[in-house]
C-alpha positions in Angstrom: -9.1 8.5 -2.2 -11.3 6.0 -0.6 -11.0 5.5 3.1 -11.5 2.2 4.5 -12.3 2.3 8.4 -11.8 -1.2 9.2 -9.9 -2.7 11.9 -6.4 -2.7 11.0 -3.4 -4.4 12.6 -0.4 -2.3 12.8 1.9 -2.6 9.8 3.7 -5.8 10.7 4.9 -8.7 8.2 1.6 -11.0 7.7 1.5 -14.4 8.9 1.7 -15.5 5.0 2.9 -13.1 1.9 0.4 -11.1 -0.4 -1.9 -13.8 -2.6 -0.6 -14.6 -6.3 -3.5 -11.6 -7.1 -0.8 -8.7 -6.2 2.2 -10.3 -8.4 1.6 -7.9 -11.0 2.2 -4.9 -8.6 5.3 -6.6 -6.4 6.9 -7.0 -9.8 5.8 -3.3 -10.8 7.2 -2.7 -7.2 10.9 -4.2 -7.7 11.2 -2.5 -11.1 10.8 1.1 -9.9 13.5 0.4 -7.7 11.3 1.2 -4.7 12.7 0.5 -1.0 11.0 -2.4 -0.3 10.5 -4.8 2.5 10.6 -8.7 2.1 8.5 -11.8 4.1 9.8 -15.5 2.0 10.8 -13.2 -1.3 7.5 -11.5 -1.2 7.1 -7.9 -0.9 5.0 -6.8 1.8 5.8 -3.2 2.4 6.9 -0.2 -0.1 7.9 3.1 0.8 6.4 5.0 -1.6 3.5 7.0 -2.1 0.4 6.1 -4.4 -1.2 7.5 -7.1 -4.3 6.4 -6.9 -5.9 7.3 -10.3 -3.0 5.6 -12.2 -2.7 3.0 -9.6 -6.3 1.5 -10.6 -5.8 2.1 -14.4 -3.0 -0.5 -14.0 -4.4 -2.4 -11.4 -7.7 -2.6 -12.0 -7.9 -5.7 -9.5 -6.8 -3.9 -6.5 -8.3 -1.3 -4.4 -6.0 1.4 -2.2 -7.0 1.9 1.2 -5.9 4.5 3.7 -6.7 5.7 7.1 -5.8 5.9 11.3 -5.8 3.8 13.8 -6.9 6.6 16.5 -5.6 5.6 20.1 -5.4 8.9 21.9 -6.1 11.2 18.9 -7.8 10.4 16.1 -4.8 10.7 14.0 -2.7 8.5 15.7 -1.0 5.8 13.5 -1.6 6.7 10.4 -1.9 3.5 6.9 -2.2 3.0 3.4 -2.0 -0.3 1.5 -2.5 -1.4 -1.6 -5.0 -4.7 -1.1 -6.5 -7.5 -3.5 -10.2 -6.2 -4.1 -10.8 -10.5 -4.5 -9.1 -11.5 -1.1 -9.3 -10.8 2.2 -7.8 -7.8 3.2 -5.1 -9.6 4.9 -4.1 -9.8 1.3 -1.9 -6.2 1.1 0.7 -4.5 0.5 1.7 -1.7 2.9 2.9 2.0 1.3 3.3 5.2 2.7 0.0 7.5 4.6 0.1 10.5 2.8 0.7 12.3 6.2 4.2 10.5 5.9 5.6 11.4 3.1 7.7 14.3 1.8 8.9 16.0 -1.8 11.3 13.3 -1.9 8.9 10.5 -1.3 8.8 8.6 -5.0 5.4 7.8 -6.4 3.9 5.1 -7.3 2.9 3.4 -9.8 3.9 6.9 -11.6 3.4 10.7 -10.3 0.5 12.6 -11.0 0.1 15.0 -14.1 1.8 18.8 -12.8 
């Protein structure tokens, strides 16, 4: 997994939906019957979990991102997002840290190989 240190902002609605880039994953999104959050029919959060191999062999235009946001520990407020590798990375779409997820957390875009 790469982990991407850059200044993120909490994991809020952007000020304007995912870029036309990420369609292919929002619809890949809806059809797995994910729970998903909306901002103007656009998905901009997913609670899932990624796998990240798969992820890119579908996605091959995206990159998956995931790290903390240390305020008193260096594990505080934990992310993970699926972003546009062509946009800026307000371009995203936030899933599930690892750190919180469980055995009943689905996978996406598919689970790994037992």
């Amino acid at each position: 997994m790469e982990a991407n240190h850059e200044n993120h902002p909490p994991r809020t609605a952007p000020a304007e939906p995912p870029c036309a880039h990420l369609l292919p994953v929002e619809l890949a999104l809806r059809e797995a019957n994910l729970k998903i959050k909306f901002l103007n029919g656009r998905v901009t959060m997913a609670e899932c979990r990624v796998h990240e191999p798969e992820l890119l062999r579908l996605f091959p235009f995206v990159r998956y991102c995931e790290g903390f946001q240390p305020e008193r520990s260096q594990w505080d407020n934990p992310y993970a997002a699926i972003d546009c590798a062509q946009c800026p990375p307000s371009n995203r779409i936030w899933v599930l840290h690892p750190l919180e997820v469980n055995a009943d957390t689905p996978w996406f875009p598919t689970p790994p190989p037992m």
